[in-house]
VOKOL-301280 format. One record per residue (C-alpha): y, z, x; residue in three letters; residue number from 1. Coordinates in nm, 2 decimals, padded with zeros to 4 digits. Layout:
VOKOL-301280
ATOM  north     up   east code pos
ATOM      Y      Z      X  ala NUM
...
END
This chain:
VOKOL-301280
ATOM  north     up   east code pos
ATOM  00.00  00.00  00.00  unk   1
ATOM  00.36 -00.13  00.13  unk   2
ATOM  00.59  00.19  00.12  unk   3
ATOM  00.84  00.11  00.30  unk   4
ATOM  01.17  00.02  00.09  unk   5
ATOM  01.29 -00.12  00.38  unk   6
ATOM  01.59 -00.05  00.68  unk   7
ATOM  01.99 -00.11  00.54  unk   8
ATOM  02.32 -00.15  00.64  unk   9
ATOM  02.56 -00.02  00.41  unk  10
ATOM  02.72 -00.32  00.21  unk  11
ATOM  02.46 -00.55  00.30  unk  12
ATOM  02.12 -00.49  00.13  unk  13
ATOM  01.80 -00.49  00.25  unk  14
ATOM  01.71 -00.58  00.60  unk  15
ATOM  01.38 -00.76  00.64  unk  16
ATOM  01.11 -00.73  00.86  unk  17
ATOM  00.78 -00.66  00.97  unk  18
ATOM  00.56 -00.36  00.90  unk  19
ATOM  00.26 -00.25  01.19  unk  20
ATOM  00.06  00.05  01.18  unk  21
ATOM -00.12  00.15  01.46  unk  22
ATOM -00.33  00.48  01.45  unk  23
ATOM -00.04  00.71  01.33  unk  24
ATOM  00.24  00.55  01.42  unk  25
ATOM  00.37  00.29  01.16  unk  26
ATOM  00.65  00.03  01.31  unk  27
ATOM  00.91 -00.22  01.19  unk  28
ATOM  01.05 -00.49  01.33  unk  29
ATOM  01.32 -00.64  01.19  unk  30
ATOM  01.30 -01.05  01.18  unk  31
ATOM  01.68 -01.08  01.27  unk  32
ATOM  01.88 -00.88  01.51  unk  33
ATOM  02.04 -00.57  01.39  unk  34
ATOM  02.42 -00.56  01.35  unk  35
ATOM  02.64 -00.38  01.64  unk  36
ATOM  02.87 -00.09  01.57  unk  37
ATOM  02.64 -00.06  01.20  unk  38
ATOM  02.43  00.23  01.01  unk  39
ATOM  02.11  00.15  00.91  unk  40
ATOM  01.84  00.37  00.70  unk  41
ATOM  01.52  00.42  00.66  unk  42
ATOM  01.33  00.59  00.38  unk  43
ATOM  00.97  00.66  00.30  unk  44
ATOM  00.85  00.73  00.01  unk  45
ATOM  00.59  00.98 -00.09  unk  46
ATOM  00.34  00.70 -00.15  unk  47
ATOM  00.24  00.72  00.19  unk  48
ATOM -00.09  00.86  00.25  unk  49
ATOM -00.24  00.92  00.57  unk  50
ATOM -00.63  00.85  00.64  unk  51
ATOM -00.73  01.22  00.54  unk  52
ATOM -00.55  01.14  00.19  unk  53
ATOM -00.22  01.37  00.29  unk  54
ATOM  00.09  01.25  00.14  unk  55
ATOM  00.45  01.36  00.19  unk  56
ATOM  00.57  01.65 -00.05  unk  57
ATOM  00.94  01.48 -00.02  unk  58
ATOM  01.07  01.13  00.09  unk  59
ATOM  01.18  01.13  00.43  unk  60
ATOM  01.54  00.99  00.53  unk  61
ATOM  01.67  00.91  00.87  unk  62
ATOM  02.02  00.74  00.97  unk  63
ATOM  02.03  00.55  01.28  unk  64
ATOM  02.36  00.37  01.46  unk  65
ATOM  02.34  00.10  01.64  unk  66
ATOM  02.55 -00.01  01.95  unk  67
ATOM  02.86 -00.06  01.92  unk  68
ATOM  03.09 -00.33  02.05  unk  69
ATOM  03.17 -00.32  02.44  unk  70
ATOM  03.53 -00.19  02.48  unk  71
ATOM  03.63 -00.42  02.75  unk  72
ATOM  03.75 -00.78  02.63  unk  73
ATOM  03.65 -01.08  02.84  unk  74
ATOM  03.99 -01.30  02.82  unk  75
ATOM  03.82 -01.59  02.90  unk  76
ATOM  03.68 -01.64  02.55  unk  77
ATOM  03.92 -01.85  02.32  unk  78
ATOM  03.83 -01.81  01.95  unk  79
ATOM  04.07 -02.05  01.73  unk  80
ATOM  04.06 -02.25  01.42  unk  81
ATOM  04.16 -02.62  01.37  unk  82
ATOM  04.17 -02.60  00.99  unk  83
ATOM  04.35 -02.23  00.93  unk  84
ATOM  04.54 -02.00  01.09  unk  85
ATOM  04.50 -01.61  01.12  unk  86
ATOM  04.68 -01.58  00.82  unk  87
ATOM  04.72 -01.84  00.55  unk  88
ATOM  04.78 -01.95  00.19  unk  89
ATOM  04.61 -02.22  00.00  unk  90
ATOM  04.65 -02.34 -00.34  unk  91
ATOM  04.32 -02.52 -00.38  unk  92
ATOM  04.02 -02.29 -00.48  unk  93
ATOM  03.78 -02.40 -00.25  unk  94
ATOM  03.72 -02.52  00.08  unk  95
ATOM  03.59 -02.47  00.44  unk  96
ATOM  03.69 -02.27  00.76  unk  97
ATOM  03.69 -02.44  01.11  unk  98
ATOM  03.59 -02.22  01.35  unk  99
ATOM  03.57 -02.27  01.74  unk 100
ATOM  03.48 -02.04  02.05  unk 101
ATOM  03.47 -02.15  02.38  unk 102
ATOM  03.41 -01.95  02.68  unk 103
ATOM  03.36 -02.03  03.10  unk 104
ATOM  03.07 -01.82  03.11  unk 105
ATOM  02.72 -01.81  02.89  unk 106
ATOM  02.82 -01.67  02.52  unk 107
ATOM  02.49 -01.40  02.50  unk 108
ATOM  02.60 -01.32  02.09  unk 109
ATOM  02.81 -01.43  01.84  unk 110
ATOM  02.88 -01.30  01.46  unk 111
ATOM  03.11 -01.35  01.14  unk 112
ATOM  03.14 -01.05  00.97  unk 113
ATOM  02.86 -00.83  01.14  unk 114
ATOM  02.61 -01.18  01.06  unk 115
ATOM  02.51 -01.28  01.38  unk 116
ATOM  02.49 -01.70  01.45  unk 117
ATOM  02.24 -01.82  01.66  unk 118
ATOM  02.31 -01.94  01.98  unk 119
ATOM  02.27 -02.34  02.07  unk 120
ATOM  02.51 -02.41  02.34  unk 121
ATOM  02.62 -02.08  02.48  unk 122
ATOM  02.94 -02.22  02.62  unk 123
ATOM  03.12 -02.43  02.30  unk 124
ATOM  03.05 -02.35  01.92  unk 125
ATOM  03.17 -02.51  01.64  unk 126
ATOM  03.13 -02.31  01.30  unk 127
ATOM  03.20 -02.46  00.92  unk 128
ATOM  03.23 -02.21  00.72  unk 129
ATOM  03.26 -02.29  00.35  unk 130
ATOM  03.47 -02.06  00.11  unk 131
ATOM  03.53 -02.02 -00.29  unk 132
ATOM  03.79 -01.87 -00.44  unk 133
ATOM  03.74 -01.69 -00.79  unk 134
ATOM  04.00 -01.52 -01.03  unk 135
ATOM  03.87 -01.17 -00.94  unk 136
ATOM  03.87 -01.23 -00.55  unk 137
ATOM  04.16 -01.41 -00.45  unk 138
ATOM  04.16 -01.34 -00.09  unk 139
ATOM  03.88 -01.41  00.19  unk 140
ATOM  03.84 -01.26  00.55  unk 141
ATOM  03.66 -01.34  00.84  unk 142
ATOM  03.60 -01.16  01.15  unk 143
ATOM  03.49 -01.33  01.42  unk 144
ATOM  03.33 -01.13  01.76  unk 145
ATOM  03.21 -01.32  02.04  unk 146
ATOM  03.05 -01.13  02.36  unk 147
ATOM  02.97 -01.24  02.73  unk 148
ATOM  02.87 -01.02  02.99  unk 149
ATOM  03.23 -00.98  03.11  unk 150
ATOM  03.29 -00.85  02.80  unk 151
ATOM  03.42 -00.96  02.42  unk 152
ATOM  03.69 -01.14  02.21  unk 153
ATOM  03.73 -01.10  01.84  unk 154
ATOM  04.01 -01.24  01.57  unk 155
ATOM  04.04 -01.29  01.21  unk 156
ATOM  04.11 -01.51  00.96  unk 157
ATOM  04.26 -01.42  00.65  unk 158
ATOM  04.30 -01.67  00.38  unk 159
ATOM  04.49 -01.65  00.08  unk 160
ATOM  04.50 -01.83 -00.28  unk 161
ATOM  04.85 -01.92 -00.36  unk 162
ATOM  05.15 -01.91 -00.20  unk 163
ATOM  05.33 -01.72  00.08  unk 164
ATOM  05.52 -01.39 -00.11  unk 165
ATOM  05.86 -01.45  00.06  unk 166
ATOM  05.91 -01.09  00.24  unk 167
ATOM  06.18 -00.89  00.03  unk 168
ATOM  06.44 -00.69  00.23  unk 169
ATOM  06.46 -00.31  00.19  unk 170
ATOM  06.63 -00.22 -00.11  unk 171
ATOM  06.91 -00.08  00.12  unk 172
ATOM  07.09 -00.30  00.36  unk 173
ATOM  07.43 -00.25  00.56  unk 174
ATOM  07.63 -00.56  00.70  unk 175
ATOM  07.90 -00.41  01.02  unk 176
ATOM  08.12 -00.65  01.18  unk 177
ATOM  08.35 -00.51  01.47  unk 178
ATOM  08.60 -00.83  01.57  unk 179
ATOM  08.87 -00.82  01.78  unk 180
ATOM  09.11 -01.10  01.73  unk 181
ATOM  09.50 -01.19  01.87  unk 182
ATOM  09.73 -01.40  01.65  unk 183
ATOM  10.01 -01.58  01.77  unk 184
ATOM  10.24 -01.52  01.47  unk 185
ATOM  10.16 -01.14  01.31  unk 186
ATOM  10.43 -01.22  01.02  unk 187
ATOM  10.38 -01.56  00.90  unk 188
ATOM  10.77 -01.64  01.02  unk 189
ATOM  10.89 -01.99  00.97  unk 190
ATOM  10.96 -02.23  01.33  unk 191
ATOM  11.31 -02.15  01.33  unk 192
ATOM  11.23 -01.75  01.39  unk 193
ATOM  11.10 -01.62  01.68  unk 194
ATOM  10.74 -01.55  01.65  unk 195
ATOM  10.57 -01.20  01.72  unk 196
ATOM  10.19 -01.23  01.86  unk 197
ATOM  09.97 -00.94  01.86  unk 198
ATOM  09.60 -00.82  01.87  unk 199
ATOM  09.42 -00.64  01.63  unk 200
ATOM  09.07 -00.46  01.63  unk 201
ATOM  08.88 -00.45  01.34  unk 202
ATOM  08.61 -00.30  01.14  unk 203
ATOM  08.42 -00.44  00.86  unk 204
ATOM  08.17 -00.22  00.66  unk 205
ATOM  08.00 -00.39  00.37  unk 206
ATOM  07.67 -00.13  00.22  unk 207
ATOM  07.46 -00.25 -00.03  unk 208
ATOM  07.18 -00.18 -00.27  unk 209
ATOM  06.92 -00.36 -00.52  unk 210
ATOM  06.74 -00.26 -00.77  unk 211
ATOM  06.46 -00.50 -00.92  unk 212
ATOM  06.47 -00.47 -01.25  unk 213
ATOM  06.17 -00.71 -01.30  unk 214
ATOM  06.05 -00.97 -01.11  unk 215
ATOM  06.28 -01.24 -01.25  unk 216
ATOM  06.61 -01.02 -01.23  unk 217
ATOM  06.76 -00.75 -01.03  unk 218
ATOM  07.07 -00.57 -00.95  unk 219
ATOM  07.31 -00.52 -00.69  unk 220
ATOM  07.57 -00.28 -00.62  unk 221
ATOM  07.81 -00.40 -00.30  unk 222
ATOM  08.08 -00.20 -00.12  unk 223
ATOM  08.33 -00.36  00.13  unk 224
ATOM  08.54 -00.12  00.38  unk 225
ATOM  08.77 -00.32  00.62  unk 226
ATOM  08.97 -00.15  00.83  unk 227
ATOM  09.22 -00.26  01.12  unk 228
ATOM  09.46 -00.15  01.40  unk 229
ATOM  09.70 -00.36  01.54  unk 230
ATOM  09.78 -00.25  01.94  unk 231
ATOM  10.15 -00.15  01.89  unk 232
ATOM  10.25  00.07  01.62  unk 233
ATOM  10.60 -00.07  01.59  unk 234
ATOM  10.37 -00.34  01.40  unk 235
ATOM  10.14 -00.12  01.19  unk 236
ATOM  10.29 -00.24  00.84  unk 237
ATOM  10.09 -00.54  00.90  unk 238
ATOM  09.79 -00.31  00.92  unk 239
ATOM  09.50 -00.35  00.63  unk 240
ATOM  09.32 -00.16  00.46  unk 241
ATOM  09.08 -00.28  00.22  unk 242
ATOM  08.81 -00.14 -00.01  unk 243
ATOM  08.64 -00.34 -00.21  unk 244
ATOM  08.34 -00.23 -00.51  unk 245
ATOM  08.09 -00.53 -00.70  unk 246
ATOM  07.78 -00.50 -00.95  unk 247
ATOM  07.59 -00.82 -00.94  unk 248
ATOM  07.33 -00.88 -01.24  unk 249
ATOM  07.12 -01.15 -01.11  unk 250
ATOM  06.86 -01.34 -01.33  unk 251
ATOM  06.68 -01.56 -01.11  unk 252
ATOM  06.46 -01.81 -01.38  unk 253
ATOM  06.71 -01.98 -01.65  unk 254
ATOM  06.77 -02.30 -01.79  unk 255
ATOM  07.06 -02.34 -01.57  unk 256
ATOM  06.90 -02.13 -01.24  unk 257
ATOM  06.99 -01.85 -01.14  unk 258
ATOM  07.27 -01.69 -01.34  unk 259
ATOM  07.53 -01.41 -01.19  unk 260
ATOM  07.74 -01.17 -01.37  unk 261
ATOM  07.97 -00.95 -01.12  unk 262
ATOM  08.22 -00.68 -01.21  unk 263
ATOM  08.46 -00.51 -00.93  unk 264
ATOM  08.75 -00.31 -00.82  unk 265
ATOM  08.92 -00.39 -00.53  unk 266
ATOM  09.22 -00.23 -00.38  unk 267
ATOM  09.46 -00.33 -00.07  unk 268
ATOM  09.71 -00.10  00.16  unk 269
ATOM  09.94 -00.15  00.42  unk 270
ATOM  09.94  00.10  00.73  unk 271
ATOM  09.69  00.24  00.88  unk 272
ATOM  09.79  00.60  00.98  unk 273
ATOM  09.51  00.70  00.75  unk 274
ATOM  09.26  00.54  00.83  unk 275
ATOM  09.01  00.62  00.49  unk 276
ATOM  09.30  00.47  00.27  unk 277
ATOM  09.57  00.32  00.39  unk 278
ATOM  09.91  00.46  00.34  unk 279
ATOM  10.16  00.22  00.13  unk 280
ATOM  09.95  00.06 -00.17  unk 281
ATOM  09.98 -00.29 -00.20  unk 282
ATOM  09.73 -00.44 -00.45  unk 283
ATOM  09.43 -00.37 -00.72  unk 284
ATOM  09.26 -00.55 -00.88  unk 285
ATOM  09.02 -00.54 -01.18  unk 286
ATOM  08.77 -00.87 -01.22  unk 287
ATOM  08.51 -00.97 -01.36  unk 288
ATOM  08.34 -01.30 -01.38  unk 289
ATOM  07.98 -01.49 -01.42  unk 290
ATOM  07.85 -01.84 -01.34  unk 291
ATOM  07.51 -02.00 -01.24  unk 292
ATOM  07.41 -02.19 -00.92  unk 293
ATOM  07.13 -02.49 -01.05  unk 294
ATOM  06.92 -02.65 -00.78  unk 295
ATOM  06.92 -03.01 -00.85  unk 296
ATOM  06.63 -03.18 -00.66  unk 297
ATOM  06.50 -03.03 -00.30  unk 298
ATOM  06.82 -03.06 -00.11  unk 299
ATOM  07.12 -03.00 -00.37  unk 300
ATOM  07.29 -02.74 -00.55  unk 301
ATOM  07.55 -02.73 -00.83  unk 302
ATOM  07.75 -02.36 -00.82  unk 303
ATOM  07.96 -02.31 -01.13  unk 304
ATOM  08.15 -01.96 -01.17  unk 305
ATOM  08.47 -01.88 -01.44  unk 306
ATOM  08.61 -01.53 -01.46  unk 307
ATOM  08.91 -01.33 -01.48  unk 308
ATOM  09.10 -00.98 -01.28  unk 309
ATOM  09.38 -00.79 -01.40  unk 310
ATOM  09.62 -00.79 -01.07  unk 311
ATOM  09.88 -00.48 -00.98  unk 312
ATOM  10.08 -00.52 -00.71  unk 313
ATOM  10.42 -00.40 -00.59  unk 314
ATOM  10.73 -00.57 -00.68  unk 315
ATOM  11.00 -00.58 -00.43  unk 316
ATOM  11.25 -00.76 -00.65  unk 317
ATOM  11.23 -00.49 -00.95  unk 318
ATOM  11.27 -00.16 -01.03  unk 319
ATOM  10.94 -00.07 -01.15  unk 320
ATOM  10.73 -00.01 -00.85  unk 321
ATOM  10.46 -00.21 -01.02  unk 322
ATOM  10.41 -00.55 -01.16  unk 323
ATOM  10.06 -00.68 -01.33  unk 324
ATOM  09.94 -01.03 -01.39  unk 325
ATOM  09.69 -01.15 -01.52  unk 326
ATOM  09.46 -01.39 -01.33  unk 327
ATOM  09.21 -01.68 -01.49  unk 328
ATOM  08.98 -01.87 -01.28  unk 329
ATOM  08.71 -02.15 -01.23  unk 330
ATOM  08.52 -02.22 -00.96  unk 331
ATOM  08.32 -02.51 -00.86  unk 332
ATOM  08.09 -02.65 -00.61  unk 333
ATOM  07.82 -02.88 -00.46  unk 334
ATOM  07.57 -02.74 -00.13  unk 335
ATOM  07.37 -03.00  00.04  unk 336
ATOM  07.07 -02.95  00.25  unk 337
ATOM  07.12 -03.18  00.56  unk 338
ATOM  06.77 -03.16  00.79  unk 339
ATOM  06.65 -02.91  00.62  unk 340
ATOM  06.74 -02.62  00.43  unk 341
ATOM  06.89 -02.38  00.74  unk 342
ATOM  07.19 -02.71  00.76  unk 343
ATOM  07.41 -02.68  00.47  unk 344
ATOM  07.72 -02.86  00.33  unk 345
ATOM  07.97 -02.72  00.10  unk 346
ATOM  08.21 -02.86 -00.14  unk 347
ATOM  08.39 -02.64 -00.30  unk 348
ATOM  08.69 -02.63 -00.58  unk 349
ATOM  08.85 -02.35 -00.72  unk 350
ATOM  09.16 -02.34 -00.97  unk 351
ATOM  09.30 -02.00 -01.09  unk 352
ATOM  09.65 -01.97 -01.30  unk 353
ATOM  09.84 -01.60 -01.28  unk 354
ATOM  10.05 -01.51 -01.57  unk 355
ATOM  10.23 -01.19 -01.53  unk 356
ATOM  10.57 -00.99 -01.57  unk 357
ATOM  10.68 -01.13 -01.21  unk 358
ATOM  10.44 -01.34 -01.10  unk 359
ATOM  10.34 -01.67 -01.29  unk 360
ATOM  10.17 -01.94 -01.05  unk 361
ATOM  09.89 -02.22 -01.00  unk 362
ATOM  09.63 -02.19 -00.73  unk 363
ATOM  09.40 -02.47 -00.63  unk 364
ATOM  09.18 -02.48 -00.35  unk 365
ATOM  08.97 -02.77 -00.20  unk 366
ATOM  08.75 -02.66  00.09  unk 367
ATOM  08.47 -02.81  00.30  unk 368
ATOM  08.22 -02.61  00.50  unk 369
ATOM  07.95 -02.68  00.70  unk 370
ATOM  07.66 -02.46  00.88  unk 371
ATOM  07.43 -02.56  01.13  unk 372
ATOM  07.06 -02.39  01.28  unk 373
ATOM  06.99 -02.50  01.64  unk 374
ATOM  06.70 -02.18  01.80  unk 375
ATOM  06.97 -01.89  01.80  unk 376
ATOM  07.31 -02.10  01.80  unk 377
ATOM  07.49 -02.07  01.46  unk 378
ATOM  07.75 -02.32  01.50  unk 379
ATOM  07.97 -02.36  01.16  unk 380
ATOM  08.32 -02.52  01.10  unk 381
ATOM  08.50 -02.55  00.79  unk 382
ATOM  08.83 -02.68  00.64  unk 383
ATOM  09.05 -02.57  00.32  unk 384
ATOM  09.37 -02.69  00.14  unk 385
ATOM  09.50 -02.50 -00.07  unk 386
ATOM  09.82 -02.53 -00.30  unk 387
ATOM  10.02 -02.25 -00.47  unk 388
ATOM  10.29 -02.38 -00.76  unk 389
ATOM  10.49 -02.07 -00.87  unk 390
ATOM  10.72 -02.15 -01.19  unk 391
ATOM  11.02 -02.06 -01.26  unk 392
ATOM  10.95 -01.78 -01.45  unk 393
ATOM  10.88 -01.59 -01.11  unk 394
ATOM  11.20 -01.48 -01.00  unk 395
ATOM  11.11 -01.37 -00.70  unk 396
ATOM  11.04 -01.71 -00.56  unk 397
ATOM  11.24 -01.91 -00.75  unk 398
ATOM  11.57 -02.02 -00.54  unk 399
ATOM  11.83 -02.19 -00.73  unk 400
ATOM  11.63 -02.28 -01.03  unk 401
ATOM  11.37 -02.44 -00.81  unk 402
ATOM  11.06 -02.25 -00.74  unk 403
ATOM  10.82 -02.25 -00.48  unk 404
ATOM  10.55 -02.45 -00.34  unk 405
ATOM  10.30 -02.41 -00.03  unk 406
ATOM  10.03 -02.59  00.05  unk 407
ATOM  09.80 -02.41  00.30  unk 408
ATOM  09.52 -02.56  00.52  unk 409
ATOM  09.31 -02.33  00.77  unk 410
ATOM  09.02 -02.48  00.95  unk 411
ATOM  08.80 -02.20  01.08  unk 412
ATOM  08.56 -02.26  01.36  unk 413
ATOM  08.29 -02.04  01.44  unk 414
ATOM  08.01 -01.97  01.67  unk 415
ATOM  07.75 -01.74  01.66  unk 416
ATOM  07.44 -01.62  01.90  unk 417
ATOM  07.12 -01.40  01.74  unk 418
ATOM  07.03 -01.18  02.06  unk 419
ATOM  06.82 -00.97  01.83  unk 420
ATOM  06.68 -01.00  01.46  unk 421
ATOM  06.93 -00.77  01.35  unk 422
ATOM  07.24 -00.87  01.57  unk 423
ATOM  07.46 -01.17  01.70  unk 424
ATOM  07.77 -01.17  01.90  unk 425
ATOM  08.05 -01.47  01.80  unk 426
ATOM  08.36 -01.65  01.90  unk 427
ATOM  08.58 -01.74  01.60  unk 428
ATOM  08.92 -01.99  01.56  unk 429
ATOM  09.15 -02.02  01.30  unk 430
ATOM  09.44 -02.21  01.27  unk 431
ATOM  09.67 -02.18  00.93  unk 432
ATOM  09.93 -02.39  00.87  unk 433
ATOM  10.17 -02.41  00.57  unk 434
ATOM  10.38 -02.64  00.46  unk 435
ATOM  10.63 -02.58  00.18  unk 436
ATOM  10.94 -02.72 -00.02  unk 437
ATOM  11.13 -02.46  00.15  unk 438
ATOM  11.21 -02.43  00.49  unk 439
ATOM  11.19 -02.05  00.56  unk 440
ATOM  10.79 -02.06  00.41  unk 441
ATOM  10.68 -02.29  00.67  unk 442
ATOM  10.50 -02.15  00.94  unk 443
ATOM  10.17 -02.22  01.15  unk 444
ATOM  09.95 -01.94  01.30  unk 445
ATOM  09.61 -01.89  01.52  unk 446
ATOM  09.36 -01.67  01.56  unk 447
ATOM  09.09 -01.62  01.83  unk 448
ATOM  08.85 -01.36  01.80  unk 449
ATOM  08.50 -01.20  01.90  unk 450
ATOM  08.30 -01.00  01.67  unk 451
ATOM  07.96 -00.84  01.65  unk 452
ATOM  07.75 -00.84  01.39  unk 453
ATOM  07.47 -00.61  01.32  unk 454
ATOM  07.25 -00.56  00.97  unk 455
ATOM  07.08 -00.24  00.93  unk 456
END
């Protein structure tokens, strides 16, 4: 009577083999070679019964370990694949695995997932190993150990059904920027006044958060903290400070894209002595707006955004220390792919009308922007015109019943080097030159600057 229920390896069944008694001693050979690094078991059962008719009162249980893998690794033995690599996605449900090993000295074992292959030409294997995908297992891997005397070599290949999850940022992410810049003309003067250059350092803290709220829409809440110093402090009016608050609600799958709603505060001051606010308050502003941005085709998007702010800002020419407007705007714009999607260009119109106590003007702006990927070079230029008509309801730039109007164009190059995932160093210029139906409004100014910029 067979007893024996046979020797196993956890997770793999029953391991075959032969069964030979020989006076009282009762052996098993296994017809394939056991698995290194495993535990096997044997059990008998208490049908055995020795030639004097004894049997066993209990069945007997023993564990045994085999070898494991030798700890040294032979570099000489290349394991690759021609058809996968050691991590990839598919999006058919079946197919096969490539597998190669090569090595300068004889191969004496070789196994995929703890199932050892037998050994033709001990210097150059070549495996096919066929896979299926089903809707309960969606993910396959393969282990591949190779051994020579000198020692071993093992990789895996994990292979995926779908496609590649793009990896999602921490939900807390802050942007600094520390730029030091000169500028040849501080106070916008007109060509007939004598320019004042100066340098400024500053500091540019922008903190943000996101929340997913499912996977097709999440929410963002932005800050902005911008601070600067100019280097003489007989010029520090011309100092900023500006603090800035946005709640994005982004819903990433509608007819039209992805759709945006935003709503902000932002708040401007001259001087600064104090450095967390400013001292002499020069703007707020309460907005709000929404738009979409609709990929048309592989390489193009269309970016449409309206929305509105409620302005205050102080009013030199009136008695109240405050004046309000109300602003109304549209944006537009097209973004091209060029060579792939890291080179982008922009085209971009925007048209916003204030209407206030004071202040009652047009604003349009054309611009055109372009950004380039070479390795680690982020070279980017761009070039913007835009024209402000004030009306003469505007008293304070209204000169003999003829009011104002400035056309601005800045070009702004920029280059930028990644030393590290997480910071690049950058040159910057920017020229801005105005031209206007009034002498004293014309003026032309350039900045140079450096900055770093790190993302935690």
């Amino acid at each position: 009577m067979r007893v024996f229920r046979g020797i196993t390896q956890k997770g793999s069944g029953k391991t075959e083999g032969e069964i030979k008694v020989s006076n009282s001693t009762i052996r098993f050979k296994p017809l394939k070679p056991l698995h290194y690094g495993a535990v096997y078991k044997i059990i008998v059962t208490t049908g055995i019964r020795s030639i004097y008719g004894d049997i066993l009162d209990l069945p007997y249980e023993r564990r045994y370990n085999t070898s494991p893998y030798p700890t040294k690794k032979d570099p000489d033995i290349l394991v690759y694949s021609e058809s996968h690599g050691p991590e990839s996605y598919v999006q058919i449900a079946k197919g096969v695995l490539k597998i190669g090993v090569s090595s300068f000295v004889p191969l004496t074992h070789l196994d995929v997932n703890g199932q050892r292959v037998k050994l033709k030409d001990k210097s150059i294997v070549q495996l096919e190993i066929p896979f299926r995908f089903t809707r309960k297992k969606l993910k396959v891997d393969y282990l591949v150990t190779a051994l020579t005397n000198e020692g071993k070599a093992r990789k895996r290949f994990t292979i995926h059904y779908g496609y590649k999850p793009i990896p999602k940022p921490p939900p807390f992410q802050m942007v600094s920027i520390l730029k030091y810049s000169t500028i040849d003309n501080l106070y916008s003067s007109s060509s007939d006044v004598e320019n004042i250059g100066a340098a400024k350092m500053i500091l540019t803290l922008v903190p943000m958060y996101k929340v997913h709220v499912d996977p097709d829409s999440f929410v963002n809440l932005q800050a902005v903290f911008l601070r600067d110093k100019v280097d003489n402090s007989d010029y520090a009016e011309k100092e900023v400070s500006y603090t800035g608050l946005a709640l994005d609600w982004m819903l990433l799958k509608t007819v039209l894209g992805t759709w945006k709603f935003r709503f902000g505060y932002n708040d401007i001051s001259t001087g600064n002595a104090n450095v967390l606010a400013g001292e002499e308050n020069a703007q707020s502003e309460k907005f709000g707006l929404t738009g979409f941005d609709l990929m048309i085709g592989k390489d193009l998007h269309y970016i449409l955004e309206v929305g509105a702010s409620i302005k205050k800002e102080e009013s030199p020419s009136s008695e109240d220390d405050d004046t309000s407007g109300m602003v109304q705007g549209l944006m537009t714009a097209f973004q091209f792919n060029l060579l792939g999607a890291k080179n982008k260009l922009k085209l971009t119109a925007k048209l916003a009308d204030t209407v206030g106590q004071y202040k009652v003007n047009t604003n349009s702006v054309i611009e055109v922007r372009q950004d380039y990927t070479f390795g680690n070079w982020f070279p980017s230029w761009s070039y913007s015109v835009s024209d402000t008509q004030y009306k003469n309801e505007d008293t304070r730039l209204t000169v003999d019943g003829i009011a104002v109007q400035n056309t601005l164009g800045t070009l702004l190059v920029k280059l930028d080097y990644k030393l590290f995932s997480s910071l690049k160093i950058g040159l910057e210029y920017k020229n801005k030159k105005q031209a206007s139906n009034f002498q004293s409004y014309n003026y032309e100014a350039t900045h140079i600057s450096a900055l770093f910029t790190h993302l935690f």
